[in-house]
C-alpha positions in Angstrom: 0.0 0.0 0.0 1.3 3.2 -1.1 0.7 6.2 1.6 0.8 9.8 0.3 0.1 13.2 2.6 -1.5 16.1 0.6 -0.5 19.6 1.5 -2.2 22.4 -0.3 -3.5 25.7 1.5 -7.5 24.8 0.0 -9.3 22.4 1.5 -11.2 21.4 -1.9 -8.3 20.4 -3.9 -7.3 18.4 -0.5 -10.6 16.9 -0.3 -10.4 15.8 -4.3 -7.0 14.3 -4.6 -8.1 12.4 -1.1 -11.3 11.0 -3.0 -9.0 10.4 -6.4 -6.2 8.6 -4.4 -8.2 6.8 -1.9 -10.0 5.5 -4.6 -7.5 3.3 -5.6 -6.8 0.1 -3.8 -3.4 0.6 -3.6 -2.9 4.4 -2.8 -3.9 5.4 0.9 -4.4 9.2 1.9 -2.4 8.8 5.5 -3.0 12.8 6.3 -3.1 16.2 5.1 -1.6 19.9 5.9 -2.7 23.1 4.9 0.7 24.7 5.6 4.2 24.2 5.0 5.0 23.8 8.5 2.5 21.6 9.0 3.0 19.2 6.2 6.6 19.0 7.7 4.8 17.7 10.5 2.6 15.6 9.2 5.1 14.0 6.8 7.3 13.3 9.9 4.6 11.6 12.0 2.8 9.4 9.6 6.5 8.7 6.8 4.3 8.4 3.9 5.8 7.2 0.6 4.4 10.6 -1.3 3.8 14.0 -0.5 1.5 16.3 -2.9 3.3 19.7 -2.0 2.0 23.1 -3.1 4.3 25.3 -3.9 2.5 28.4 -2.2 1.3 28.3 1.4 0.8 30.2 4.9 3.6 29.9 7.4 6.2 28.0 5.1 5.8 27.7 1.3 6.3 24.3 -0.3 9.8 24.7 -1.2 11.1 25.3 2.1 9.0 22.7 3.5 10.5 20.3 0.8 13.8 20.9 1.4 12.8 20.0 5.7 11.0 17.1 4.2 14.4 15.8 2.1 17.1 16.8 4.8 15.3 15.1 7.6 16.4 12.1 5.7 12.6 10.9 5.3 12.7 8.7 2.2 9.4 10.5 1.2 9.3 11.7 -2.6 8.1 15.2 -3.0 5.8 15.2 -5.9 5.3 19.8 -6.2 2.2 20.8 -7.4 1.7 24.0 -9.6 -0.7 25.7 -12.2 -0.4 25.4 -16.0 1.8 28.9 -16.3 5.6 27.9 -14.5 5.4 29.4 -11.2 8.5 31.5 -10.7 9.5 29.3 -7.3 9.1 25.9 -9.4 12.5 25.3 -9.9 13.6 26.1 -6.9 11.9 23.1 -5.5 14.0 21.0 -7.9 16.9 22.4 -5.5 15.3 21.8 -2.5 15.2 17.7 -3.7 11.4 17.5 -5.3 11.1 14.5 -7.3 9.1 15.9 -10.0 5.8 18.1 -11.1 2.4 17.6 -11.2 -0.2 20.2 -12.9 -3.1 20.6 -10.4 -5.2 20.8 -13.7 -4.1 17.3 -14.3 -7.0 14.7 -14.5 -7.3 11.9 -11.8 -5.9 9.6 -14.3 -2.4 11.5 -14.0 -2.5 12.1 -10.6 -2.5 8.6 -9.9 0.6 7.5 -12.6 2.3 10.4 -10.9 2.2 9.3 -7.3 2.7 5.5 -8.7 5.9 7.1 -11.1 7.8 8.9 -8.1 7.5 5.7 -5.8 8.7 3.7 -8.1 12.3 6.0 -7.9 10.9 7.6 -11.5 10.7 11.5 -11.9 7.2 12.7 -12.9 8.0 15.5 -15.9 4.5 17.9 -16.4 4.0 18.7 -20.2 4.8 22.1 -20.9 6.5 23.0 -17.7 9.6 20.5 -18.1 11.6 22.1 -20.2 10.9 25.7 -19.3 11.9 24.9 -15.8 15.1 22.8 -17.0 16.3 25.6 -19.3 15.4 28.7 -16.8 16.9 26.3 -13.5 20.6 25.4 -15.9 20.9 29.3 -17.4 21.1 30.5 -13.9 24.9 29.4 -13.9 27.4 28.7 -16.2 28.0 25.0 -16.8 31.3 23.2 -14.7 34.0 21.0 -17.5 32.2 17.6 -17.6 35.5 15.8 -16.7 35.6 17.6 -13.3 32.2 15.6 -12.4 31.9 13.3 -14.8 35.1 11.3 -14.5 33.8 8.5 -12.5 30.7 7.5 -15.1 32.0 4.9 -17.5 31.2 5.8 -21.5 28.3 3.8 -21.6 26.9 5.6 -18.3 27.6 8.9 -19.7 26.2 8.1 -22.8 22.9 7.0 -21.2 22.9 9.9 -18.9 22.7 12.1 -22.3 20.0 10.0 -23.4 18.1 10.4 -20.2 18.5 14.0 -20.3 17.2 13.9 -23.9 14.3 12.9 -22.3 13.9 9.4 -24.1 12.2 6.4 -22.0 14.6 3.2 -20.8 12.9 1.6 -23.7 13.6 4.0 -26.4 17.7 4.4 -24.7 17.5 0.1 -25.2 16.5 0.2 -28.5 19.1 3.3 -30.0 22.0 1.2 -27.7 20.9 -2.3 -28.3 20.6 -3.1 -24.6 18.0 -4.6 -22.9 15.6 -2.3 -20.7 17.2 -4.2 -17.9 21.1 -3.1 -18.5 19.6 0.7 -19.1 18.0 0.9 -15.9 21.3 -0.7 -14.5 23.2 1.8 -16.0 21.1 4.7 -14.7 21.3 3.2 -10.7 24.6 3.3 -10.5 25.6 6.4 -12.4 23.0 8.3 -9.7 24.5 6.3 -7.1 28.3 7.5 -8.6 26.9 11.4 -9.1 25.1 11.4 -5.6 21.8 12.1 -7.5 18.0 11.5 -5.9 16.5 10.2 -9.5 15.9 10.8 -12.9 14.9 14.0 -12.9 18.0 15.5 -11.1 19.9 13.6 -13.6 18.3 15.2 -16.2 19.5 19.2 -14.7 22.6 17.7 -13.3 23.5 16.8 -17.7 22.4 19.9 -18.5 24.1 21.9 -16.2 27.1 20.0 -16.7 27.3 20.1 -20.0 26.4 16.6 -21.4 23.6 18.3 -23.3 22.5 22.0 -24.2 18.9 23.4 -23.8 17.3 23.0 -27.5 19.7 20.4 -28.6 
């Protein structure tokens, strides 16, 4: 049984992701927070395996509260929640350790394969506001020579972490390197393992910002 906590400052958009998730037979809603601080508290109480965050909220907004959630060493995934236009604190959830984006316009469907993506150690990637917030979170800073962080990823492991950043699936990376799914997905654990990295999606910023791919390439 998966067990999420949903922290949003309206109590109607608590109430419907709780009927969506508890819906399912294998998602639990274990509490909920209408603050930052709050859902810091909750999360530490109940350890779910997902927190819905919002990013704006009364006493401490979502990012801070993220980065509380991911320091406390919780192994909670912090799934951020944000409107169809990039909110201009989005990305600095990705630095507090969020493990990916979920529109709240999103239909129940992708609500669900988002909480089930993020537990799974996936990254959930919103339509439209991936690669806005990957381009505007890498041009902040100039990029560092890849062989000063890169050195200790073997070719193949650099070359998948391109592929990853090219956002192409672990079946898609199998098929152009004539791997099975099962090697790529090797490949990826142990080059975040080797780069320190919480998942997929800070693999993805990590390539761009250090050079293994450009934004629009």
């Amino acid at each position: 049984m998966t067990r999420v906590v949903v922290a949003d400052d309206q109590a109607l958009i608590r109430a419907g992701f709780r009927m969506i998730l508890d819906a399912e037979p294998d998602l639990e809603v274990v509490g909920e927070a209408a603050t930052g601080l709050e859902a810091v508290g909750v999360v530490a109480r109940t350890q779910p395996d997902v927190v819905l965050m919002d990013v704006r909220m009364p006493e401490l907004d979502g990012i801070e509260a993220t980065r509380r959630v991911v320091a406390s060493g919780a192994p909670t995934k912090v799934l951020i929640l944000t409107t169809f236009d990039l909110d201009d604190y989005v990305h600095e959830a990705l630095r507090a350790g969020a493990s990916g984006f979920l529109l709240k316009e999103s239909p129940p469907e992708q609500l669900v394969t988002a909480v089930h993506t993020v537990v799974s150690g996936d990254a959930v990637l919103a339509p439209g506001v991936t690669r806005r917030m990957i381009e505007r979170f890498v041009s902040s800073a100039p990029p560092r020579p890849p062989d000063e962080v890169l050195g200790s990823l073997t070719p193949r492991e650099l070359e998948v972490l391109g592929l990853v950043a090219r956002a192409r699936s672990n079946s898609e990376i199998a098929a152009e390197l004539y791997v099975s799914e099962a090697t790529v997905k090797t490949h990826l654990a142990r080059l975040l393992v080797k780069l320190g990295l919480r998942d997929r999606l800070h693999a993805v910023v990590f390539a761009y910002e250090n050079g293994v791919v450009r934004p629009g390439s």
